[in-house]
N, CA, C and O atoms as CSV, one atom per row, in Angstrom:
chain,resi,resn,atom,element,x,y,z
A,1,UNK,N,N,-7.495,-12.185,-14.072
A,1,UNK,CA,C,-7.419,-12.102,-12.630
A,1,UNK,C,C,-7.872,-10.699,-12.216
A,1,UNK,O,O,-7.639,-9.644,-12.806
A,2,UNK,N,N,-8.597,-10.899,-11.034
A,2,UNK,CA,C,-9.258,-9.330,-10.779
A,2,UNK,C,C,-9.223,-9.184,-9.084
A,2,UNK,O,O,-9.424,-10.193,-8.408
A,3,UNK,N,N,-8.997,-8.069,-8.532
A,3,UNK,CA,C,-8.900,-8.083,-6.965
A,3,UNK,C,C,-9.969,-6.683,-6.704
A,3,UNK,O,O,-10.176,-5.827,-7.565
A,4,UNK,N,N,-10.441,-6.686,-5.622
A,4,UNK,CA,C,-11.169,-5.398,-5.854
A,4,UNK,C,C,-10.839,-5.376,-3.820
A,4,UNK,O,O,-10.929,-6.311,-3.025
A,5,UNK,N,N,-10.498,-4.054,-3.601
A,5,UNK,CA,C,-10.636,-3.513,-2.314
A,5,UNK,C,C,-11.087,-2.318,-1.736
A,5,UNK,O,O,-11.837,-1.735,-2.519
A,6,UNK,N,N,-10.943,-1.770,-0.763
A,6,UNK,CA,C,-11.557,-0.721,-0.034
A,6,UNK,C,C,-10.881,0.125,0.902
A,6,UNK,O,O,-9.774,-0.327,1.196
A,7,UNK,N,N,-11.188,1.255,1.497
A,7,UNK,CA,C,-10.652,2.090,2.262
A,7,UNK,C,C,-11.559,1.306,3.634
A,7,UNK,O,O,-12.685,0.814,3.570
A,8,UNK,N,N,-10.863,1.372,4.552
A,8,UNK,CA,C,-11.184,0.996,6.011
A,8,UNK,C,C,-12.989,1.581,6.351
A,8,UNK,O,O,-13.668,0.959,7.167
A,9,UNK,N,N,-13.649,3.000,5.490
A,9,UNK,CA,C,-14.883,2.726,6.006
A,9,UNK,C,C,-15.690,2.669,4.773
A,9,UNK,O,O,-16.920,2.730,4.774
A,10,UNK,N,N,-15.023,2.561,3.819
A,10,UNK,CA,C,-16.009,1.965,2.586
A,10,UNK,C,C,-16.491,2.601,1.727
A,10,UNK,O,O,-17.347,2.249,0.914
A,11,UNK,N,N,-15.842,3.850,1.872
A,11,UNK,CA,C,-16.431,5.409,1.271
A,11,UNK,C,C,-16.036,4.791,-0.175
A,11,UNK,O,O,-16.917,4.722,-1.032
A,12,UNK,N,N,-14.944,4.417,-0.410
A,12,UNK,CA,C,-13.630,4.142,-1.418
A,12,UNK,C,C,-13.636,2.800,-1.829
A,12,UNK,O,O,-13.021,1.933,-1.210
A,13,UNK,N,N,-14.487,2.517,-3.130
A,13,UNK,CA,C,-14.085,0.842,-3.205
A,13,UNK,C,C,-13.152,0.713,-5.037
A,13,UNK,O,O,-13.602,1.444,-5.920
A,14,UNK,N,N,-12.299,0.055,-5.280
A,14,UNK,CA,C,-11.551,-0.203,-5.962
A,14,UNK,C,C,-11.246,-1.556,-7.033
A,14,UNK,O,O,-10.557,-2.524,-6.711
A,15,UNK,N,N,-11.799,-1.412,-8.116
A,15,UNK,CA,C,-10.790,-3.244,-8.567
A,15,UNK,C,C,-9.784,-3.265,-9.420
A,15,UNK,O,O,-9.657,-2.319,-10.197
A,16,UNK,N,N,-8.900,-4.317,-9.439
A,16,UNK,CA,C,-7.423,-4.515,-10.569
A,16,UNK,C,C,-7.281,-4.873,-11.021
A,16,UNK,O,O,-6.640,-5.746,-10.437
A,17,UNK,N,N,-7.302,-5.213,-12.332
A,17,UNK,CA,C,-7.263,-6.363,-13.699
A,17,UNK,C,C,-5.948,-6.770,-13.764
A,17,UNK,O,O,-5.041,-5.986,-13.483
A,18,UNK,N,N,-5.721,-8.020,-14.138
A,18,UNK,CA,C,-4.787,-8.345,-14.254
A,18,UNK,C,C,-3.525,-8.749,-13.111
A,18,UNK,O,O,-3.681,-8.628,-11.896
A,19,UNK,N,N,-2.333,-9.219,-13.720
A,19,UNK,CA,C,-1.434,-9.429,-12.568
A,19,UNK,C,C,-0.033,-8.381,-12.533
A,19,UNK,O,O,0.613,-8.028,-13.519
A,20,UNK,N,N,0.241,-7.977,-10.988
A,20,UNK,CA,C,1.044,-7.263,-10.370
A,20,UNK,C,C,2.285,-7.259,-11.278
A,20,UNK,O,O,2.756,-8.313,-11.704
A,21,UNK,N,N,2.785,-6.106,-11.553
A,21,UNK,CA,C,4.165,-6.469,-12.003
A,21,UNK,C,C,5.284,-6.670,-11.146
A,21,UNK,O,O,6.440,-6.842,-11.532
A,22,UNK,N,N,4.844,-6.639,-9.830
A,22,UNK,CA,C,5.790,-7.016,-8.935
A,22,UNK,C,C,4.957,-6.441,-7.481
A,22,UNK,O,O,4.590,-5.267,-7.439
A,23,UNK,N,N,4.750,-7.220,-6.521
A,23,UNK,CA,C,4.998,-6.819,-5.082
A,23,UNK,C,C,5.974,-6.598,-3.908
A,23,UNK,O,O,6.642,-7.555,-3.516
A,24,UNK,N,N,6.086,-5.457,-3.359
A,24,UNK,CA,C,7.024,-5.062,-2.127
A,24,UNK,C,C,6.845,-4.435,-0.912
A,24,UNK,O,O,5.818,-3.824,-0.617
A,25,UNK,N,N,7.690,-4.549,-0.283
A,25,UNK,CA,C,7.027,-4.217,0.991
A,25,UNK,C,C,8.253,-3.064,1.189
A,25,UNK,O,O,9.443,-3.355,1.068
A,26,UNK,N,N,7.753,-1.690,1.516
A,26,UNK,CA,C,8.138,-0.552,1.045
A,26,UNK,C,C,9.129,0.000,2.570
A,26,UNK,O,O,8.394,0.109,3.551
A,27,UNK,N,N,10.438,0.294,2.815
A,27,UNK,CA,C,10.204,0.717,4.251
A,27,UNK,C,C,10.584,1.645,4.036
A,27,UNK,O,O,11.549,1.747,4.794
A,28,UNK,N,N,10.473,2.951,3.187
A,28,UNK,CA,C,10.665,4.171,2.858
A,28,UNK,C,C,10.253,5.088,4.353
A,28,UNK,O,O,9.369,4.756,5.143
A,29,UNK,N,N,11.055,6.175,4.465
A,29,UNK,CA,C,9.933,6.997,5.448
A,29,UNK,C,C,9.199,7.683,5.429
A,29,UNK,O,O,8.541,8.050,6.402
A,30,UNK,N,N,9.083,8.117,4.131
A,30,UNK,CA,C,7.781,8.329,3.763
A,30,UNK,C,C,6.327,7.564,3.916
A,30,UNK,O,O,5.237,8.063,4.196
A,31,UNK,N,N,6.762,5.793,3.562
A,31,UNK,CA,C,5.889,5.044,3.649
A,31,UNK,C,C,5.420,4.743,5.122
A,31,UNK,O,O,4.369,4.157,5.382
A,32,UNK,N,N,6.338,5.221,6.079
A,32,UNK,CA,C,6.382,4.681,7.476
A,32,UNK,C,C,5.376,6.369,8.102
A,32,UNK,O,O,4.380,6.562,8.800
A,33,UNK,N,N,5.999,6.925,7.630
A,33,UNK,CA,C,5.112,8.304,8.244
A,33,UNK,C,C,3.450,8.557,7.358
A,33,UNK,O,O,2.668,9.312,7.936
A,34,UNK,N,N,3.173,8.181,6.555
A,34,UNK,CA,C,2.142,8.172,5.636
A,34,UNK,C,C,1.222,7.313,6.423
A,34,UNK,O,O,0.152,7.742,6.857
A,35,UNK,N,N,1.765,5.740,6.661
A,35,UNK,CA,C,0.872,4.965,7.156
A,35,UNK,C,C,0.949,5.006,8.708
A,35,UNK,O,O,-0.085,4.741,9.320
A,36,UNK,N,N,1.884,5.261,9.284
A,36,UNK,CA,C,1.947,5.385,10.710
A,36,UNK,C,C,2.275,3.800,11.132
A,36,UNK,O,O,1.736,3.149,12.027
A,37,UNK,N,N,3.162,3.447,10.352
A,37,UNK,CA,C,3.930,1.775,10.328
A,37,UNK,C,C,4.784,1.468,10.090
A,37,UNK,O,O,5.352,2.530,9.835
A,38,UNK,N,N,5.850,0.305,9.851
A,38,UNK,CA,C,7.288,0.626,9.846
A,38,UNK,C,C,7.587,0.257,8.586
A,38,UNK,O,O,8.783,0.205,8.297
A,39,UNK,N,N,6.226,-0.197,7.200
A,39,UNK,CA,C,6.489,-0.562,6.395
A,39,UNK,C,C,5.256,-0.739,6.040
A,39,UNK,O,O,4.359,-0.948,6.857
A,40,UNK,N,N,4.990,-0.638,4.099
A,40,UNK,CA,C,3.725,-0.825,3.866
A,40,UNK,C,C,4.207,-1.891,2.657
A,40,UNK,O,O,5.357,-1.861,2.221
A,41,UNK,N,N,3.250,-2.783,2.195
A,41,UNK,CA,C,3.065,-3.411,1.122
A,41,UNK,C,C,2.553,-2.884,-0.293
A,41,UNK,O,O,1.501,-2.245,-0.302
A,42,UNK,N,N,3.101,-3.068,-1.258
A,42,UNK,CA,C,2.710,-2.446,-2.397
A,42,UNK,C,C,2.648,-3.234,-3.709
A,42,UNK,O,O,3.791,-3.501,-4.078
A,43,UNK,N,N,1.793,-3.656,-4.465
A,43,UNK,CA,C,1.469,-4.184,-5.523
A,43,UNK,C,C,1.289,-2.683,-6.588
A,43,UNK,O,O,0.618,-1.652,-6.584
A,44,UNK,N,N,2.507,-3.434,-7.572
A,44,UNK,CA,C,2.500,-2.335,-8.848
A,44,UNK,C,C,1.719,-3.130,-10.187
A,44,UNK,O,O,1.831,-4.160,-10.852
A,45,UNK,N,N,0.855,-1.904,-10.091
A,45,UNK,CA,C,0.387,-1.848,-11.684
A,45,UNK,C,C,0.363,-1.122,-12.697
A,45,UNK,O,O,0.507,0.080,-12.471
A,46,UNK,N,N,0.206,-1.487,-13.930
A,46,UNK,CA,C,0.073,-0.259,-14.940
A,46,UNK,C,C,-1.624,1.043,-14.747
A,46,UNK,O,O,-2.831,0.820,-14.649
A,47,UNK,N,N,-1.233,1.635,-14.761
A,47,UNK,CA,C,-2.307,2.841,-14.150
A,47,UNK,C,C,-3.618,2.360,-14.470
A,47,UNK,O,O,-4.442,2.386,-13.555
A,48,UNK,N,N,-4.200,1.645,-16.311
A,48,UNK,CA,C,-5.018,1.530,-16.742
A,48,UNK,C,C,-5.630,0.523,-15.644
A,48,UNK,O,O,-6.729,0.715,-15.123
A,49,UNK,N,N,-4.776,-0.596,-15.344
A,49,UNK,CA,C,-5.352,-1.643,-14.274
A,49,UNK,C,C,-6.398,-1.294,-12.721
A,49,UNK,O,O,-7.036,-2.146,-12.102
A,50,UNK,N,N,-6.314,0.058,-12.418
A,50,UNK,CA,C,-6.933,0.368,-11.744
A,50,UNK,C,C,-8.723,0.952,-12.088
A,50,UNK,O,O,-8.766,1.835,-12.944
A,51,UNK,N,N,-9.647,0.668,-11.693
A,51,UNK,CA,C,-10.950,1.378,-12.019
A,51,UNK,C,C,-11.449,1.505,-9.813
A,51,UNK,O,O,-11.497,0.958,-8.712
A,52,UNK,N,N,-11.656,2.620,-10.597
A,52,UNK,CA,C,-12.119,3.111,-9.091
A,52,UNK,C,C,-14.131,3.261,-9.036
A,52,UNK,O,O,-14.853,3.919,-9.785
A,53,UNK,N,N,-14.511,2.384,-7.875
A,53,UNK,CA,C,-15.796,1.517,-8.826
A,53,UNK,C,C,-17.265,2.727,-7.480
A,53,UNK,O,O,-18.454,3.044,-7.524
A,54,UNK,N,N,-16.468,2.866,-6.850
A,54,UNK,CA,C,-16.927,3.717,-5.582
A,54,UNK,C,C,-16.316,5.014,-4.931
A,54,UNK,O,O,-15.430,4.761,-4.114
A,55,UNK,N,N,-16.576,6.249,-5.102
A,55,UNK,CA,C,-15.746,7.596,-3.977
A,55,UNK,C,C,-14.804,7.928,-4.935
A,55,UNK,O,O,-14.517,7.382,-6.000
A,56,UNK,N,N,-14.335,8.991,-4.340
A,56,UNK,CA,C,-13.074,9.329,-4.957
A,56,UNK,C,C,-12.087,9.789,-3.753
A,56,UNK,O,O,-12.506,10.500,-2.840
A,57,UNK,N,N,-10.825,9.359,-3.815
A,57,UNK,CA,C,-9.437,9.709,-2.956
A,57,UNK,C,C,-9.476,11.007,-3.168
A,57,UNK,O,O,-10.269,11.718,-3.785
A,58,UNK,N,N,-8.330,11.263,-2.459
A,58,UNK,CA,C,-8.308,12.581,-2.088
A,58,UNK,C,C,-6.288,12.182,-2.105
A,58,UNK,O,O,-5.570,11.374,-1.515
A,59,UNK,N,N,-6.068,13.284,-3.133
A,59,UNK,CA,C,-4.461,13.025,-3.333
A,59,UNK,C,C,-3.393,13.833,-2.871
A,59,UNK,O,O,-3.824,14.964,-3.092
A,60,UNK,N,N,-2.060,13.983,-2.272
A,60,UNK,CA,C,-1.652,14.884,-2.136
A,60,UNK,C,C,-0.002,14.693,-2.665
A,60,UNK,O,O,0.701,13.705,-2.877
A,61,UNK,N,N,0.164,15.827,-2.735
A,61,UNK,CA,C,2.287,15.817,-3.131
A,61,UNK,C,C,2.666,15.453,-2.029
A,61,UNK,O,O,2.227,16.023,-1.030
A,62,UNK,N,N,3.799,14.159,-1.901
A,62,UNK,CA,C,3.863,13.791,-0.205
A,62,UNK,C,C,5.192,14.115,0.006
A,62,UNK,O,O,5.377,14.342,1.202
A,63,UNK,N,N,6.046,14.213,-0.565
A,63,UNK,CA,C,7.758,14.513,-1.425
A,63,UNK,C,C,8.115,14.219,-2.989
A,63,UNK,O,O,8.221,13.177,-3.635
A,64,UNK,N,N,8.291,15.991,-3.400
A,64,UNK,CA,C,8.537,15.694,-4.893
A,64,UNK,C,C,7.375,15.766,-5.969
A,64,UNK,O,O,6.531,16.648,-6.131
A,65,UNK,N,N,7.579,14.570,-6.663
A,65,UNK,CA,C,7.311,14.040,-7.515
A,65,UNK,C,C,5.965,12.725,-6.899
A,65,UNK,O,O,4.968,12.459,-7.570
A,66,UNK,N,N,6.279,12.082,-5.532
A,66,UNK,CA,C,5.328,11.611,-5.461
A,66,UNK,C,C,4.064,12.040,-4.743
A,66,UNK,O,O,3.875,12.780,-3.777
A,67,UNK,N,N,3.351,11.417,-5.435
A,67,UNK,CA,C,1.713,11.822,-4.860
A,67,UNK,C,C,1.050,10.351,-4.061
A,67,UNK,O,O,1.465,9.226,-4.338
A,68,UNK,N,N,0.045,10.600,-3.121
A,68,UNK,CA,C,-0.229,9.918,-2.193
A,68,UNK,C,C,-1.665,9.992,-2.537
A,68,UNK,O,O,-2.083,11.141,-2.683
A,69,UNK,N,N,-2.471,9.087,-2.691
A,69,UNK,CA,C,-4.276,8.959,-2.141
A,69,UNK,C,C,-4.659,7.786,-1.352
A,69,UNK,O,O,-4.544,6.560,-1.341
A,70,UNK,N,N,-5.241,8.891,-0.608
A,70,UNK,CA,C,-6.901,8.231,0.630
A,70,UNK,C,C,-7.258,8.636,0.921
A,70,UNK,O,O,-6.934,9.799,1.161
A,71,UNK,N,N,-8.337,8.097,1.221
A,71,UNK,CA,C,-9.790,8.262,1.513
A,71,UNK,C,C,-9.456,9.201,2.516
A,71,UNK,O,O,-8.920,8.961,3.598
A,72,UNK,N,N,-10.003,10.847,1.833
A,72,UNK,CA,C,-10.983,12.268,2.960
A,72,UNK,C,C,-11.955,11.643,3.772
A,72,UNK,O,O,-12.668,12.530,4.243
A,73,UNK,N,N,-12.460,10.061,4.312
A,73,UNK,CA,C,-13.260,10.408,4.953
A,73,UNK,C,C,-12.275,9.500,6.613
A,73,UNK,O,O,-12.011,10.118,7.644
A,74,UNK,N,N,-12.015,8.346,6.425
A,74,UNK,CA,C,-11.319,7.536,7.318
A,74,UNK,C,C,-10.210,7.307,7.320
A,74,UNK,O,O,-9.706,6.406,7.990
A,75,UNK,N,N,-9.379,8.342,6.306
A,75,UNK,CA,C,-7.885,8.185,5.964
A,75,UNK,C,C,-6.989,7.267,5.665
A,75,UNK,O,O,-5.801,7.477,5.912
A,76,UNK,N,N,-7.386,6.179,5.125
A,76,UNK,CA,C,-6.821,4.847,4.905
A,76,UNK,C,C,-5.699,5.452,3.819
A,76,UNK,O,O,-5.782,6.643,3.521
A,77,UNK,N,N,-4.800,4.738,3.315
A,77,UNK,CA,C,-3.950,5.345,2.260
A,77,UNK,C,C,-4.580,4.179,1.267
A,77,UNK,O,O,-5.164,3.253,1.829
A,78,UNK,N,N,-4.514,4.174,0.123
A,78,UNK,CA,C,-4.403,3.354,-1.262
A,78,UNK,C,C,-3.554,3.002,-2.254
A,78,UNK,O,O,-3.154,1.921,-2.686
A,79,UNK,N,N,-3.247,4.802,-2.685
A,79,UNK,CA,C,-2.668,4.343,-4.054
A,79,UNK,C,C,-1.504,5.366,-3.862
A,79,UNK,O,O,-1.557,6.384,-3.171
A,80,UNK,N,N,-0.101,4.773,-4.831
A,80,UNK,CA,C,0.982,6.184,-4.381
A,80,UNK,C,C,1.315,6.242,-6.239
A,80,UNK,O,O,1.187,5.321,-7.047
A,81,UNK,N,N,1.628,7.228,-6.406
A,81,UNK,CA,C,2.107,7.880,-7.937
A,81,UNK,C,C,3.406,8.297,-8.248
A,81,UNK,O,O,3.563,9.445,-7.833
A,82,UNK,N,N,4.119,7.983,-8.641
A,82,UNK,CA,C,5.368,8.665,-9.320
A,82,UNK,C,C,5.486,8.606,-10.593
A,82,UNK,O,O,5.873,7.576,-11.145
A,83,UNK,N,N,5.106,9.913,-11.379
A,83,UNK,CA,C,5.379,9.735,-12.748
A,83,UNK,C,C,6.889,10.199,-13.223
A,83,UNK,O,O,7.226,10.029,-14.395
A,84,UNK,N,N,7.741,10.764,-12.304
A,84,UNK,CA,C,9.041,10.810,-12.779
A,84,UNK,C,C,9.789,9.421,-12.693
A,84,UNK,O,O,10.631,8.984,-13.478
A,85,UNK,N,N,9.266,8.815,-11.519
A,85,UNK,CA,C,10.373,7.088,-11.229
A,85,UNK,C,C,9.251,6.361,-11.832
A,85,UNK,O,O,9.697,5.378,-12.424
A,86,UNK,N,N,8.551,6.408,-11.881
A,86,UNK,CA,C,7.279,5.377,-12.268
A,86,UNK,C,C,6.599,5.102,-13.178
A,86,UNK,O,O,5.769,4.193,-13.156
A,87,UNK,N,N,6.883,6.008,-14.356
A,87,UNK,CA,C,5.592,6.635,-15.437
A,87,UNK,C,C,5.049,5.768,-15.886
A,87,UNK,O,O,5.578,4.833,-16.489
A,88,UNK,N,N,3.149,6.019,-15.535
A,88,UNK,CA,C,2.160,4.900,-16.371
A,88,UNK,C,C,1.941,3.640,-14.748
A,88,UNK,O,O,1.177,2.682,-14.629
A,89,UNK,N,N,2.591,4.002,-14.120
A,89,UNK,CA,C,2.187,2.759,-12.463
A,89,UNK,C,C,1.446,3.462,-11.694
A,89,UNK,O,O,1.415,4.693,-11.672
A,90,UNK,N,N,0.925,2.852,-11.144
A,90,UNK,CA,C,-0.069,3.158,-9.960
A,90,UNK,C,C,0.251,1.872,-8.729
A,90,UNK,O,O,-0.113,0.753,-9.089
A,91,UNK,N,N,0.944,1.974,-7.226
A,91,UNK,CA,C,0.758,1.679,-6.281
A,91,UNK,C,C,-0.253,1.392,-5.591
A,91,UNK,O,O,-1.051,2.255,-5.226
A,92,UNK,N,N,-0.372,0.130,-5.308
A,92,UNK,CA,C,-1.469,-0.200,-4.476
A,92,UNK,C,C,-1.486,-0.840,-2.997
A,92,UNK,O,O,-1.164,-2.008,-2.778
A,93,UNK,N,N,-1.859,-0.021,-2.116
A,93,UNK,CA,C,-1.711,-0.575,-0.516
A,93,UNK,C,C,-2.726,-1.827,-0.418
A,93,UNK,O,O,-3.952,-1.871,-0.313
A,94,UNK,N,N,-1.590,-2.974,-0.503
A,94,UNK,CA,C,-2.000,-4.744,-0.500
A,94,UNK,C,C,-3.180,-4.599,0.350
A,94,UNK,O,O,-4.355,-4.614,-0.015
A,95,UNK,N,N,-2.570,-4.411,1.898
A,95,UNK,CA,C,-4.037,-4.364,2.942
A,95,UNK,C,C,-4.942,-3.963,2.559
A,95,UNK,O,O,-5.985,-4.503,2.929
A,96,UNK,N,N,-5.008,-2.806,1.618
A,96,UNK,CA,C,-6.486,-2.365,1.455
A,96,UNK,C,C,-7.427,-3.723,0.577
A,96,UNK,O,O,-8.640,-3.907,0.675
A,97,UNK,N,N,-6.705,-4.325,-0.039
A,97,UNK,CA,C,-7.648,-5.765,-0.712
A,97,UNK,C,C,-8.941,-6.210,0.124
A,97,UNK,O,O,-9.320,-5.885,1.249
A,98,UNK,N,N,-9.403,-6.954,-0.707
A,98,UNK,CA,C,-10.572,-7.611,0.142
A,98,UNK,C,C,-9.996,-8.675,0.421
A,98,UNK,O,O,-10.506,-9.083,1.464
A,99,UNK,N,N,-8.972,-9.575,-0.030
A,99,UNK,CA,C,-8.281,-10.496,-0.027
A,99,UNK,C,C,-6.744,-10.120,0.091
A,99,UNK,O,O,-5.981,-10.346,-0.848
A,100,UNK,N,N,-6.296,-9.517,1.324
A,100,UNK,CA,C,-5.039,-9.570,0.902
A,100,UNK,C,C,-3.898,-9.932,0.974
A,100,UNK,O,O,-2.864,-9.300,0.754
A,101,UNK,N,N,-4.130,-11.497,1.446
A,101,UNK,CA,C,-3.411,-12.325,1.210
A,101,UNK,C,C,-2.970,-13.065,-0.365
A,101,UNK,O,O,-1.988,-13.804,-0.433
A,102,UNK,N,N,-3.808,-12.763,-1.549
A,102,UNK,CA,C,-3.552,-13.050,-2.803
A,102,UNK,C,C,-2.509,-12.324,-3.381
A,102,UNK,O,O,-1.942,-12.529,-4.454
A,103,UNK,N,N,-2.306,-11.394,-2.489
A,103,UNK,CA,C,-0.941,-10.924,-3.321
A,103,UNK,C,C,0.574,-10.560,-2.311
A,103,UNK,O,O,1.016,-9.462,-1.971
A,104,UNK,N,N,1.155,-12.090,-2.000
A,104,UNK,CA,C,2.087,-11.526,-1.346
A,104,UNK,C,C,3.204,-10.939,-1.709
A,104,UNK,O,O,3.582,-10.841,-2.876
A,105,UNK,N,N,3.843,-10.479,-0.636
A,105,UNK,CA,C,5.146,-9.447,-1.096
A,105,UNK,C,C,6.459,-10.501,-1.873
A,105,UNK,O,O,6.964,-11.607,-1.681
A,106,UNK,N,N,6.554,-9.666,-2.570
A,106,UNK,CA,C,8.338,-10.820,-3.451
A,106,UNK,C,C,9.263,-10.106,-3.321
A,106,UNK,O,O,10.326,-10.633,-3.649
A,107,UNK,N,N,9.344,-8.816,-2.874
A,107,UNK,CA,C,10.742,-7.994,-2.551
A,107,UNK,C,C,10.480,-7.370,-1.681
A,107,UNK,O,O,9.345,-7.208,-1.233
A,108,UNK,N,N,12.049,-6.639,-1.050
A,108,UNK,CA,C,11.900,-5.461,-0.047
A,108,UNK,C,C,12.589,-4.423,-1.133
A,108,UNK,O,O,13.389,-4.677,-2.033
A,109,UNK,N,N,12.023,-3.212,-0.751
A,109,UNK,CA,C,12.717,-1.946,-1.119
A,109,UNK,C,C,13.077,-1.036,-0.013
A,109,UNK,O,O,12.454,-1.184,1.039
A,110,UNK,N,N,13.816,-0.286,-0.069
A,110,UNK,CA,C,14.343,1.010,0.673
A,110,UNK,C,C,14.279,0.814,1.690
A,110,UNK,O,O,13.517,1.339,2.503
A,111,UNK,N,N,15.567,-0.489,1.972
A,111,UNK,CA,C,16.090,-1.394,3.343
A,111,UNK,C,C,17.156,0.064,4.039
A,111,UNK,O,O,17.458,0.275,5.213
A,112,UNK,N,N,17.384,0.571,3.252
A,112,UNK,CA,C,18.234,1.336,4.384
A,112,UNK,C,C,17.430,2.770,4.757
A,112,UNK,O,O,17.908,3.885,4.964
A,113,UNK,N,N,16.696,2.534,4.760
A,113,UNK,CA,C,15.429,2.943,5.931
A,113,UNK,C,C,14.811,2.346,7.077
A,113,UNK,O,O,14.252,2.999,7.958
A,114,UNK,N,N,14.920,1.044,7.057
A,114,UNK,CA,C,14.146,0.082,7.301
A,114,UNK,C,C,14.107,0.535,8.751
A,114,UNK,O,O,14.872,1.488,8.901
A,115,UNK,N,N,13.536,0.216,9.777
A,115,UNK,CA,C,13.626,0.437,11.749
A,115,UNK,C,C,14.772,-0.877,11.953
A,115,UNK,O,O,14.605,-1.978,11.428
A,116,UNK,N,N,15.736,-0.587,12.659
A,116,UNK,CA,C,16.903,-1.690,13.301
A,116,UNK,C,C,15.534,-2.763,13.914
A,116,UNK,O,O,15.596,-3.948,13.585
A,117,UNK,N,N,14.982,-2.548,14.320
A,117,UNK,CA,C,13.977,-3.570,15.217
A,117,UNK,C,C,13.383,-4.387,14.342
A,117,UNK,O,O,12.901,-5.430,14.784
A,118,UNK,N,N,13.300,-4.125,13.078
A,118,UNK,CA,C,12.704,-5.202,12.364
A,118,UNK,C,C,13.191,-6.068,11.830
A,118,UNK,O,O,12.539,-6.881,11.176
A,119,UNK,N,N,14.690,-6.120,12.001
A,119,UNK,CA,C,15.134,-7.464,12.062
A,119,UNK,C,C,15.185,-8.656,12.472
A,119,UNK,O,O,15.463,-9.742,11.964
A,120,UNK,N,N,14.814,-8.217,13.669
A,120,UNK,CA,C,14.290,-9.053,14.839
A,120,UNK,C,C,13.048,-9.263,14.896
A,120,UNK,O,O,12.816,-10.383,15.352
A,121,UNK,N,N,12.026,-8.608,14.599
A,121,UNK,CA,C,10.214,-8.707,14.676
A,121,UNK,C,C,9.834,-10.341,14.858
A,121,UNK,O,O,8.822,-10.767,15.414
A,122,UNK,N,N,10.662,-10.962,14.384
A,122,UNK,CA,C,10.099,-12.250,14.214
A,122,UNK,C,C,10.179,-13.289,15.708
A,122,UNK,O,O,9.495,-14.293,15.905
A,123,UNK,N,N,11.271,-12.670,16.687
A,123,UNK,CA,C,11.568,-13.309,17.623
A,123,UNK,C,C,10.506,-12.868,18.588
A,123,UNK,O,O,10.352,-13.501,19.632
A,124,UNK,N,N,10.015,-12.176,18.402
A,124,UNK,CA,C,8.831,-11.496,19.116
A,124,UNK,C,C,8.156,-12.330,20.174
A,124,UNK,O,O,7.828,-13.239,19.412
A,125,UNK,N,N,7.794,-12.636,21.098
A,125,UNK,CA,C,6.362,-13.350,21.618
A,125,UNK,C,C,5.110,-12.847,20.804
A,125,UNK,O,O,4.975,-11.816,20.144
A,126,UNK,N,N,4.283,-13.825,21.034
A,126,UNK,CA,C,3.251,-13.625,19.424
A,126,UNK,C,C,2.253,-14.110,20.577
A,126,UNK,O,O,2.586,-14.701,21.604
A,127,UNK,N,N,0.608,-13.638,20.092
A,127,UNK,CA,C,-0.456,-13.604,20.880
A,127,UNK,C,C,-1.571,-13.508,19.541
A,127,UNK,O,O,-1.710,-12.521,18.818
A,128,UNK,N,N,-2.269,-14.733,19.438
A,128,UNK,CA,C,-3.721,-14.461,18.377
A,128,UNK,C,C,-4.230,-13.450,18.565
A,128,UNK,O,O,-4.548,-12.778,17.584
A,129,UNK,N,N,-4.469,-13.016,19.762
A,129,UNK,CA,C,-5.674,-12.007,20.031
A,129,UNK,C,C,-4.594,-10.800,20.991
A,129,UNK,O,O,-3.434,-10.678,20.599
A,130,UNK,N,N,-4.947,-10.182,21.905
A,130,UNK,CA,C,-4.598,-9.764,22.753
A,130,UNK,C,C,-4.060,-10.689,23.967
A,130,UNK,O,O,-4.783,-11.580,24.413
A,131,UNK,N,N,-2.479,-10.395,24.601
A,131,UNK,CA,C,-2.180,-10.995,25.785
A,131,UNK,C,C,-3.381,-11.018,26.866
A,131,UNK,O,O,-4.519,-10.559,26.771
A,132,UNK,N,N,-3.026,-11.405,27.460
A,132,UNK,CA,C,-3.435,-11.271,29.144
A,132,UNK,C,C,-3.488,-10.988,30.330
A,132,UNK,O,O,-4.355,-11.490,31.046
């Protein structure tokens, strides 16, 4: 099984061998201030699973121990690192897929972060496109 994705302007293209050792949808605040969202999706792999096929990220220390990359040119995020909690994984931001609906989320992590409002998200009024 192989997924290959991209940074939002394409500088950055990516593929993943193999299958996820688990997907989650992250509501860390780190993850919420990084992406500018109240939660990101994350497919874990073993580091080797990644080949970076286009560009290179641009990484930074975001707290700690973890490190953050995306794309210096359109800032998309990608990949997150922890080799003290993590050693040998590499994080992968689902959205960035070309497909990324093939890998949905199977857990939540770091719920007591989460925004009170997203408990509710679902009761929402919902619109395909833009209201009116």
């Amino acid at each position: 099984m192989t997924h290959a994705g991209q940074c939002l302007c394409g500088a950055i293209r990516y593929q993943l061998t193999g299958a996820p050792q688990t997907v989650a949808l992250c509501h860390c605040r780190d993850c919420q201030r990084s992406a500018g969202a109240p939660m990101v999706t994350w497919a874990m792999y073993p580091e080797a699973a990644l080949t970076l096929t286009q560009g290179q990220p641009k990484t930074i220390n975001s707290s700690g121990t973890a490190m953050r990359s995306f794309c210096p040119d359109c800032g998309s995020g990608l990949f997150y690192r922890n080799e003290e909690i993590l050693p040998g994984i590499v994080d992968v931001q689902t959205a960035t897929l070309d497909d990324p609906e093939a890998l949905p989320p199977e857990i939540t992590i770091q719920t007591a972060e989460r925004m009170g409002w997203m408990q509710h998200v679902h009761e929402l009024p919902e619109f395909e496109r833009f209201p009116s």
